[in-house]
Structure formats: C-alpha cells, structure tokens
C-alpha positions in Angstrom: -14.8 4.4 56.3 -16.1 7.8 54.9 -15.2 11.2 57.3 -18.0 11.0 59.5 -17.8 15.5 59.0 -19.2 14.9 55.8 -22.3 14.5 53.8 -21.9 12.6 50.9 -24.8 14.4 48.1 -24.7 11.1 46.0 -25.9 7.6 46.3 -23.3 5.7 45.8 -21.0 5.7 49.0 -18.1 3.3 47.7 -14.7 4.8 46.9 -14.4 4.1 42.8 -12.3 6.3 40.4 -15.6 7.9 39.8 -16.7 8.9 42.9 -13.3 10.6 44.2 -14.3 13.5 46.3 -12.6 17.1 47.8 -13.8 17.7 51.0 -14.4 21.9 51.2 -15.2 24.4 53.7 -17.6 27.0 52.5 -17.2 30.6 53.8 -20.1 29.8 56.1 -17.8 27.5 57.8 -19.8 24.3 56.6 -17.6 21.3 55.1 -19.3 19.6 52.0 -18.6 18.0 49.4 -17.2 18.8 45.7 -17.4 15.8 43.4 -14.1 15.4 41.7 -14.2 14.7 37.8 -11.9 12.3 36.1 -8.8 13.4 34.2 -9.2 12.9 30.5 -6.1 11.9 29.1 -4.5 13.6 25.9 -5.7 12.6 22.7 -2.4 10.0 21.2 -1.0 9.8 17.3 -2.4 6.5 15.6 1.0 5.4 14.3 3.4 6.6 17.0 1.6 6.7 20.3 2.5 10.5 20.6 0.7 12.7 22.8 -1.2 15.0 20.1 0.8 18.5 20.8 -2.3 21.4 20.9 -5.2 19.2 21.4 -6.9 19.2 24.5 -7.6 16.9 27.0 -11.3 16.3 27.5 -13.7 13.7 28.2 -16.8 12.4 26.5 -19.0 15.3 25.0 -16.5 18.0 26.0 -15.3 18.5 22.0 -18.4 18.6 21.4 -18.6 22.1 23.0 -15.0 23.1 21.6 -14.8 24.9 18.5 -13.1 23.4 15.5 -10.3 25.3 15.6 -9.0 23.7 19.3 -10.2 20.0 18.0 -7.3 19.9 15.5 -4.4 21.3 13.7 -4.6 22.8 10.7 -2.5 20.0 8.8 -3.1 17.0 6.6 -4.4 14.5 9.4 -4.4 17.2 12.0 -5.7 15.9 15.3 -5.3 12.8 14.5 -1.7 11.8 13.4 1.4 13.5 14.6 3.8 15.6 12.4 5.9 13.1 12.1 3.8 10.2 10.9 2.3 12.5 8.8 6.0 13.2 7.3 6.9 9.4 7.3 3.4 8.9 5.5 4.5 11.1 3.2 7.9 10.1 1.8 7.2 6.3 2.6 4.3 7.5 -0.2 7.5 9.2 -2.3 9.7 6.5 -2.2 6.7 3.7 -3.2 6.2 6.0 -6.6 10.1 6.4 -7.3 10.1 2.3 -6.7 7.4 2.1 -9.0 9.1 4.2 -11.7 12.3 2.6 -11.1 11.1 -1.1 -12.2 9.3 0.2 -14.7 12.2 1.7 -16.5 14.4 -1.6 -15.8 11.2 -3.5 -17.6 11.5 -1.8 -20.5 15.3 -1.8 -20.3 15.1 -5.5 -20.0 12.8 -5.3 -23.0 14.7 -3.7 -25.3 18.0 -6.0 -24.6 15.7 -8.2 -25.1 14.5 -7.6 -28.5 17.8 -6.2 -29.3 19.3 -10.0 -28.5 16.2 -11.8 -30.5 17.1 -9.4 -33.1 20.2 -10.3 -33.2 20.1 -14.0 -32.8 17.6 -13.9 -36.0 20.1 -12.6 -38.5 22.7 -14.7 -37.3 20.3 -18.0 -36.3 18.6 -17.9 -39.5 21.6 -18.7 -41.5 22.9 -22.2 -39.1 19.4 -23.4 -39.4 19.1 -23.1 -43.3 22.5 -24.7 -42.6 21.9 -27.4 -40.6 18.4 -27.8 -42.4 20.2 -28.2 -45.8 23.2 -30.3 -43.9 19.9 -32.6 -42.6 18.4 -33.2 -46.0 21.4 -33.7 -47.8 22.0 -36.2 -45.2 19.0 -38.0 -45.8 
C-alpha cells in the first residue's frame, strides 16, 4: 500500500519499474512526489559485450540532444565496437590477406614444379614411347 502522506501526481498507482518514486519535502514543509526516471544502461561493444568506455548512458531520445562529439569516439567503429575488436578486426583482416598471398605463391610454385616435371618427363618420355611404339610394330 502506497504512504498514505503522499499524493501520487500520476494515474497509474501500481508499483512498476516505471513508476518508482522519491518521496520529498519541499522547503514549505509539504511532502510530494518526484517521479524517478529509469537508469539507461551503457551503450555495450557488438563483438565483445564491453561497456563502450566514453559513451554515455542515456535513454531513448537523449542522444538525440548530445552533440556528436559525446555519441562516439573518434576511431574506426567509434561508438560502436570497442578498441579491441576493432584491433582483432583488424589483423584477423591482415592475416586473411597474408593467407591469401601465401597460397597464391604455393600455386604457382606448384605450377612451375609442375611444368618443370611435364617438361621433363617429355624429353625423356618421348624417347620410350617411339621405343615401345617401334618395339609394338615390329612385333606385329
């Protein structure tokens, strides 16, 4: 049950999150009623769950009345990732090129040994089957 000193100024008289109130003495000496506002929680870094160091917690429209500046950090993905997802992002993005390079380079290594072998095999080869050809036909 409510404190029967008090007023409540809204409709709604049931105790919800949203209807928390502080009970305060004016310097009249009146009690009323201050309507406490819900606690925004920090804004959180996609990949690591991170509270989002110098960001602010608001709720609702209240970026909307902060200036650029305090709604992020003046970083790649600022505001929204942390540093170090950001850095993760980044040499996870390194090491995909270097993997890329790598097998590119063992492709055309692979190639050329390759070749080199076929090349090979062709001087020699060409003489057993003109062999073996000939062998075959005298045979006949």
């Amino acid at each position: 049950m409510p404190d029967q000193r008090v007023t409540l100024r809204k409709r709604s008289p049931y105790a919800t999150r949203r209807n928390a109130i502080r009970k305060v003495r004016t310097p009249g000496g009146a009690l009323t009623v201050h309507y406490v506002p819900k606690k925004a929680k920090t804004p959180r870094c996609g990949d690591t769950g991170q509270k989002l160091n110098g960001i602010p917690a608001r709720r609702g429209r209240g970026y909307a009345h902060l200036p650029k500046t305090q709604k992020r950090v003046t970083r790649a993905y600022g505001g929204v990732l942390c540093g170090a997802a950001v850095r993760d992002r980044i040499q996870r993005a390194f090491l995909v090129e270097e993997n890329k390079i790598v097998k590119r380079v063992l492709r055309q290594q692979d190639e050329a040994a390759r070749k080199a072998k076929k090349a090979a095999s062709a001087a020699e080869g060409g003489k057993q089957r003109k062999g073996k050809r000939v062998k075959s036909a005298a045979a006949k």
